[in-house]
C-alpha positions as CSV (number, residue, x, y, z in Angstrom):
1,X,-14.8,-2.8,-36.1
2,X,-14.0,-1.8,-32.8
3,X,-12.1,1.8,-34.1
4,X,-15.3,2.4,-35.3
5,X,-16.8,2.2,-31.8
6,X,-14.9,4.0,-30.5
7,X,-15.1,7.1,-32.4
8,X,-18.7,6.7,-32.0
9,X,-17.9,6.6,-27.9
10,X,-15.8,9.7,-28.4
11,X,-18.2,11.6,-30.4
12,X,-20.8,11.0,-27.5
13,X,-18.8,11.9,-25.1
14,X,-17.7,15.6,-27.3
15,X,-22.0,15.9,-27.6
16,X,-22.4,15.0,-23.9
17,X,-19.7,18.3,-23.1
18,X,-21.6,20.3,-25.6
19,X,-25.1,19.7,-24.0
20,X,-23.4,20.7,-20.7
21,X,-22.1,23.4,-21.7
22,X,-25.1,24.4,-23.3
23,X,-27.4,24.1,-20.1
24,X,-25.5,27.0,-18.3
25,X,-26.3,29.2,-21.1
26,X,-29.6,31.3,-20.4
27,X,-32.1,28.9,-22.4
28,X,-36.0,29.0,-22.7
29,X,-37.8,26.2,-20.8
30,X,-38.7,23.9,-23.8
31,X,-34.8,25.0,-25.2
32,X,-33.7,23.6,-21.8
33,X,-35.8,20.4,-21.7
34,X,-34.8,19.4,-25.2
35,X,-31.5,19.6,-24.4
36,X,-31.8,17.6,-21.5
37,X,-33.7,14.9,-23.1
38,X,-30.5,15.2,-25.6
39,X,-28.4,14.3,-22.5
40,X,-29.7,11.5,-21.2
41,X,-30.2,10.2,-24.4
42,X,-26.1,11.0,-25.3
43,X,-25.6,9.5,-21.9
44,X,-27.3,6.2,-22.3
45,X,-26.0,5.7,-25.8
46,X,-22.6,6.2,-24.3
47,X,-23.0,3.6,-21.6
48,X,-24.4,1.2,-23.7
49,X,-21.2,1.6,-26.2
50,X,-19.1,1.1,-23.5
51,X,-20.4,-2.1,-22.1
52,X,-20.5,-3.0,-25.9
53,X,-16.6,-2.0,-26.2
54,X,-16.1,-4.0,-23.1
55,X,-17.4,-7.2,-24.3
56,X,-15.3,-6.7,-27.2
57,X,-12.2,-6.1,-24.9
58,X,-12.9,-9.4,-23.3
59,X,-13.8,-11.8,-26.1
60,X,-10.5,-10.4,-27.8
61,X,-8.5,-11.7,-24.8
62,X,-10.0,-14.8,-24.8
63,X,-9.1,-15.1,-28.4
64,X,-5.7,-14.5,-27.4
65,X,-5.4,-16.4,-24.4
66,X,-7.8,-19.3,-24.7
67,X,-8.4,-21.1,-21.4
68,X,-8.9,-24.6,-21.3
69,X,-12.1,-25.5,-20.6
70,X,-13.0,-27.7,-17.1
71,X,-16.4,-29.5,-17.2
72,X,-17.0,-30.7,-13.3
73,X,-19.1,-33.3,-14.0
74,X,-16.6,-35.5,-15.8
75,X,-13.9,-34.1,-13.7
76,X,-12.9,-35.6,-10.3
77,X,-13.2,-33.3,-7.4
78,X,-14.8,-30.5,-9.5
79,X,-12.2,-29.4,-11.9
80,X,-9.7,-29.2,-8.7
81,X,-6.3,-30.7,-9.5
82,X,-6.0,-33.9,-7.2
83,X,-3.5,-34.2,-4.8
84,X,-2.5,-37.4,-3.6
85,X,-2.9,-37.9,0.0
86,X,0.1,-40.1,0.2
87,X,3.1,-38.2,-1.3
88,X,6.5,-40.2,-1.5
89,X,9.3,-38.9,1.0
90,X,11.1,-37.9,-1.9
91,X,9.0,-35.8,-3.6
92,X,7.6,-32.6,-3.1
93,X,3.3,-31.5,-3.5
94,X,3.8,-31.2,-7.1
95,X,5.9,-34.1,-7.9
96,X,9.5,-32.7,-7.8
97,X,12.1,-34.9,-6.6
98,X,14.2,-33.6,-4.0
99,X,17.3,-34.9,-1.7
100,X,17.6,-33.8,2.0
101,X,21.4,-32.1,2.3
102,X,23.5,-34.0,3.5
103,X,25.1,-34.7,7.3
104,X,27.8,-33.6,6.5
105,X,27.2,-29.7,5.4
106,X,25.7,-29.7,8.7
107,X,28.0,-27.9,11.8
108,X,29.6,-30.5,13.7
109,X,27.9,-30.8,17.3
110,X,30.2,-29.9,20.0
């Protein structure tokens, strides 16, 4: 669906060059307000397409890469991972053990 889109997009955009090019032509006044009209109107149909195509963009990435989803009022602190405010000496903020190096890779004092 979406290569259909954007061949309509591209086809505005060819009409939208036209017009333009068009409008530096020597026209009549009614000639030139048509045309104009015809712009805006390519214009606006072009911007709506895009937002359209952007949408799709977006909900195609979600499909892709679904994120899980976080309702704060059954969550504690909002949806915000809790961090304990006690850590043990042994472990790091997100749980990883670790060992302090040892005395003895340390210089010798003089």
């Amino acid at each position: 669906m979406i290569d259909i889109e954007i061949v309509r997009f591209q086809t505005h955009r060819k009409n939208i060059e036209r017009y333009i090019r068009l409008l530096q032509t020597s026209l009549t006044e009614v000639e030139r307000q048509y045309i104009e009209r015809r712009l805006t109107e390519e214009r606006s149909a072009m911007e709506r397409l895009q937002v359209l195509l952007v949408g799709e963009a977006d909900a195609a990435d979600q499909a892709r890469n679904p994120q899980p989803s976080v309702n704060p009022a059954t969550t504690a602190n909002g949806g915000q991972p809790e961090v304990p405010s006690q850590l043990p000496a042994d472990r790091d903020a997100q749980g990883y053990a670790w060992r302090a190096k040892e005395s003895a890779q340390a210089p010798a004092p003089m």
